[in-house]
C-alpha positions, 0 to 999 in steps of 0.5 A, spaced: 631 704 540 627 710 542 619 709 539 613 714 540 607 710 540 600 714 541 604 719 545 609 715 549 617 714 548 618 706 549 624 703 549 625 697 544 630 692 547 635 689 542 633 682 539 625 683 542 619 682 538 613 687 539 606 688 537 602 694 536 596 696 532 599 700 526 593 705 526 596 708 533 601 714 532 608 712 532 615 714 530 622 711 532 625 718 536 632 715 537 637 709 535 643 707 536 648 706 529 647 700 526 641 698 529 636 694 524 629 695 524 625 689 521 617 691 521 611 685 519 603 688 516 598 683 519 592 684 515 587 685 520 582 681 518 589 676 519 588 678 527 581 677 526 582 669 525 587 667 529 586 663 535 588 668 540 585 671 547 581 676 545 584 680 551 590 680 546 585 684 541 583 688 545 590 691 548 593 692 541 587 695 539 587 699 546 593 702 543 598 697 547 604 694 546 605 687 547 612 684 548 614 677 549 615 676 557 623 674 555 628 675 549 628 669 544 634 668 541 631 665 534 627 671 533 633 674 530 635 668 525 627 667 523 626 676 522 632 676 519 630 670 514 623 673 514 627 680 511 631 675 506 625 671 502 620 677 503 619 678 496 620 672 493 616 670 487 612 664 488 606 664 492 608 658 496 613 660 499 608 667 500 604 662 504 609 659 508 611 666 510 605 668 512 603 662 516 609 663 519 607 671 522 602 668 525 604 663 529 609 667 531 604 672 534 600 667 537 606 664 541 606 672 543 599 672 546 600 667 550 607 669 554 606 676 553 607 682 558 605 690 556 611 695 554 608 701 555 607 698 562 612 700 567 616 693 571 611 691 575 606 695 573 598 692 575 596 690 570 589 688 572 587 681 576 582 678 572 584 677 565 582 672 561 587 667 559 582 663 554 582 662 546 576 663 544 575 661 536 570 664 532 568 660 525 569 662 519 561 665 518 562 669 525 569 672 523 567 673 516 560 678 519 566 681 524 570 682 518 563 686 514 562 691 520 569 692 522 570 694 515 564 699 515 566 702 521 573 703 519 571 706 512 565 710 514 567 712 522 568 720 521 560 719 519 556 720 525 553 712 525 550 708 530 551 701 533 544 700 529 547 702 523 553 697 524 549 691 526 545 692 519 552 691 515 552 684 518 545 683 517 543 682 525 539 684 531 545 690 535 544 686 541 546 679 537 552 683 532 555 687 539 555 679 542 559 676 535 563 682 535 566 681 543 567 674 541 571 675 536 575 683 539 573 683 545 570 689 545 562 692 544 563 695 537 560 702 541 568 701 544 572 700 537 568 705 534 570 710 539 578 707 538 577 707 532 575 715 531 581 717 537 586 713 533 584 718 527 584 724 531 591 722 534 594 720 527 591 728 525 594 731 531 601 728 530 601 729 522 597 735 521 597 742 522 589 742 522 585 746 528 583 741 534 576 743 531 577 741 524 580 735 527 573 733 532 570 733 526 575 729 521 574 724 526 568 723 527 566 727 533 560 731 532 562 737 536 569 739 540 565 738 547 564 731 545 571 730 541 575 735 548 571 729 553 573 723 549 579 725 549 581 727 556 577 720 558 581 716 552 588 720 552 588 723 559 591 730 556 587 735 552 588 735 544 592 740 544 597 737 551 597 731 546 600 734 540 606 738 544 607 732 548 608 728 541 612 733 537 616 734 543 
């Protein structure tokens, strides 16, 4: 199978496990016949608590990829199971379900490998391997300003603003929030406003001016600058290349 995810064509290996942020574009292009697709919703205040590298977070909320490192051939008998009980009536099967996802993303962050990287592609030399876990207070403030910022990001707010949400000094709320994301809630609120814009260039007929600021941008200079600095293209490259 062929999938477009944030303007790139990524080749989904048979029986392999992938991960992505659902916020980014995407769209399967092309499969073979008789190929199945099962996909699985984390809730994202579900990743917030897990107990895995922030680098992890980061990558998905970058718009990566993340594949395990191999195949593993209990993946198809446990998705497939996952599939079958999906919707049962009872809450506890419900919960052994979701317990269930979220290992199995664990077991991912620790042997993972990008797929939207080329084989042998570098990939940076110093990330972080360790887990780092936040308590329940400290996710719960990440989850209130995480929150607020995907409700209200087409707003022009401030870190300031974000940090209020929280009850927090900005200094002391972009701390928690890196503990827990792995990034400065200045860099997911910018993600967060290219995310947007990438999902109207990709599903929409709007002008790129109007896009700038449904996203949050302020002015097209901005939006054009962050684009190219983000995305590496401009606005109106991304959409052809998408639609192509």
């Amino acid at each position: 199978m062929t999938y477009l995810i944030n303007g790139k064509q990524i080749r989904l290996q048979e029986s392999a496990i992938y991960c992505f942020w659902a916020a980014s574009p995407h769209q399967v292009v092309a499969a073979l016949d008789g190929t199945e697709l099962v996909c699985v919703y984390v809730p994202f205040a579900d990743l917030l608590s897990l107990a895995v590298s922030s680098d992890f977070k980061n990558d998905l909320m970058a718009g990566h990829v993340l594949t395990a490192s191999s195949v593993d051939p209990a993946d198809t008998l446990m998705v497939r199971r996952w599939a079958r009980d999906w919707d049962v009536t009872t809450e506890q099967m419900a919960d052994l379900l979701r317990d269930e996802v979220r290992l199995r993303v664990r077991r991912l962050a620790v042997d993972q490998r990008r797929a939207d990287v080329a084989e042998g592609a570098f990939e940076g030399e110093h990330r972080r391997s360790a887990t780092q876990v936040a308590d329940r207070r400290v996710i719960g403030r990440v989850q209130q300003m995480t929150t607020f910022i995907n409700s209200d990001f087409a707003k022009p707010i401030s870190v300031t603003d974000v940090a209020r949400i929280g009850g927090l000094h900005p200094t002391n709320a972009t701390a928690m929030f890196h503990k827990v994301l792995g990034q400065s809630i200045a860099q997911y609120l910018r993600q967060r406003r290219l995310n947007h814009a990438l999902k109207l260039l990709a599903g929409t007929d709007m002008a790129i001016i109007e896009v700038a600021f449904e996203s949050g941008h302020g002015s097209l200079s901005r939006f054009y600058d962050a684009f190219q600095r983000q995305v590496h293209c401009t606005p109106k490259d991304y959409r052809r290349r998408f639609r192509a």
